[in-house]
C-alpha positions in Angstrom: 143.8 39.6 154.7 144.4 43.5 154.2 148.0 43.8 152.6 147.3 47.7 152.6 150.0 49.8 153.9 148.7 52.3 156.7 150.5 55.6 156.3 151.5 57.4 159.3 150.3 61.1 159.6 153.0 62.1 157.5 152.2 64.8 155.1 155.4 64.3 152.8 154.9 60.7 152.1 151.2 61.2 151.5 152.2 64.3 148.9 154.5 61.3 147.0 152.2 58.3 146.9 148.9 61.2 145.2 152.2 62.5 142.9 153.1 58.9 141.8 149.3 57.9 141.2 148.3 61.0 139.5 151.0 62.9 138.0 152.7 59.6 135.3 152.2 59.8 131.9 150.9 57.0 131.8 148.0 57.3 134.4 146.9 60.4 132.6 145.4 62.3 135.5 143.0 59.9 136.3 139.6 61.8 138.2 139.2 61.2 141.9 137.3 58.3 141.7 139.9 56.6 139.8 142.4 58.1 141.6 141.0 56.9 145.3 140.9 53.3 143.6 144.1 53.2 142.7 146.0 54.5 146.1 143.1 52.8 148.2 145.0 49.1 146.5 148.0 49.2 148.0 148.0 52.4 150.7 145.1 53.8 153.9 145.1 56.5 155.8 142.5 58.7 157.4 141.1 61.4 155.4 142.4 59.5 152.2 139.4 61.0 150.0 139.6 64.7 150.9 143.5 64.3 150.5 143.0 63.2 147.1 139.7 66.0 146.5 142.2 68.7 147.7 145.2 67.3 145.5 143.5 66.9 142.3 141.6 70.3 142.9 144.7 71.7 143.1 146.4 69.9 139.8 146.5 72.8 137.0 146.1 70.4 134.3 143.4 69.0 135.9 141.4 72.0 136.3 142.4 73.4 132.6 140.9 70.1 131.3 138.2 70.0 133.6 134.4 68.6 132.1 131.9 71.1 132.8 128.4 68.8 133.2 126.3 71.8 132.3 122.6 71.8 131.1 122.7 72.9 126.8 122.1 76.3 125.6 119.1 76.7 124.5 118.8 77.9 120.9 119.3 81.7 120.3 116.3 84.1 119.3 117.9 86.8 117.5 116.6 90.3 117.0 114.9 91.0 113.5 116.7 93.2 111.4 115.5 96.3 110.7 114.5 97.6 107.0 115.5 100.8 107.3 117.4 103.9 109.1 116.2 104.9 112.2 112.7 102.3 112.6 114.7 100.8 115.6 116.9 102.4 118.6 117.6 101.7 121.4 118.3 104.8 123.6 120.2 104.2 127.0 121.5 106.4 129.7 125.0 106.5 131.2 125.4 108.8 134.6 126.0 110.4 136.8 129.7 110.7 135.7 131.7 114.1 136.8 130.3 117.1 136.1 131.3 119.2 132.6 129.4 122.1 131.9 126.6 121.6 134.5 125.9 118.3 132.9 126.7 114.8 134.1 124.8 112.6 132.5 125.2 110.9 128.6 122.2 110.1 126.9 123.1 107.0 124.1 121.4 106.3 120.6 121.7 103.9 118.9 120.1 103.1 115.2 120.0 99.0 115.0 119.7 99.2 111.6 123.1 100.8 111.0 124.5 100.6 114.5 125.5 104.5 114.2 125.7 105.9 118.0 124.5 109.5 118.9 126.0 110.6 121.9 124.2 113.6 123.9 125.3 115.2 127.7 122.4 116.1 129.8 121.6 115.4 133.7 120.8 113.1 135.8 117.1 114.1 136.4 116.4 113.9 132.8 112.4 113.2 132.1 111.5 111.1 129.1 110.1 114.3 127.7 113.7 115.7 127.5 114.7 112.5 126.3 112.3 112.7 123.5 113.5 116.4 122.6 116.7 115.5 122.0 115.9 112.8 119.8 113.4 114.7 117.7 116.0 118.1 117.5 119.3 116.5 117.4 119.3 113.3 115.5 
């Protein structure tokens, strides 16, 4: 015989029984397996699972303490380091950006040996040829 009690559609009462099942310190937020278990002893009503979904999805500690089941980074590759000044740079382009003096564009260098930037202004339409220049005259 089923000595379950059915709860009428009475959203107040439902709120209490998930509190008193999930909140105690001694239940310890229990996850919503557990938590369906428990309730689905001694209480039914329709919807009883997504209740308890929505309930516990919305339980801060909960989601704070969350497990993430995620695959493992995989092991990092890092970048050589270089023996000396200027053997490696990386050179990247930031625009367009507001006009100053006709130019709107910022071409970055950077040396990865040192990590010293060079900043210079240019256009948008900069070729790699300009590029190049700037590198050669400037740094």
């Amino acid at each position: 015989m089923d000595r379950r009690i059915y709860m009428p559609n009475n959203q107040k009462i439902k709120e209490k029984i998930l509190q008193e099942n999930h909140d105690p310190v001694d239940i310890e937020h229990p996850r919503q397996q557990q938590m369906v278990e428990l309730i689905k002893r001694n209480y039914w009503w329709p919807k009883i699972k997504n209740n308890i979904k929505k309930y516990i999805q919305g339980c801060f500690k909960c989601q704070q303490n969350k497990v993430q089941y995620m695959k493992k980074a995989e092991k990092l590759h890092p970048l050589e380091t270089p023996e000396g000044l200027w053997q490696e740079i990386s050179i990247n382009i930031i625009g367009p950006l507001l006009k100053s003096n006709k130019k709107d564009t910022i071409v970055v260098i950077v040396n990865q040996f040192t990590k010293m930037v060079q900043l210079k202004t240019t256009t948008t339409n900069v070729s790699l040829e300009e590029i190049v220049k700037i590198y050669h005259n400037e740094i």
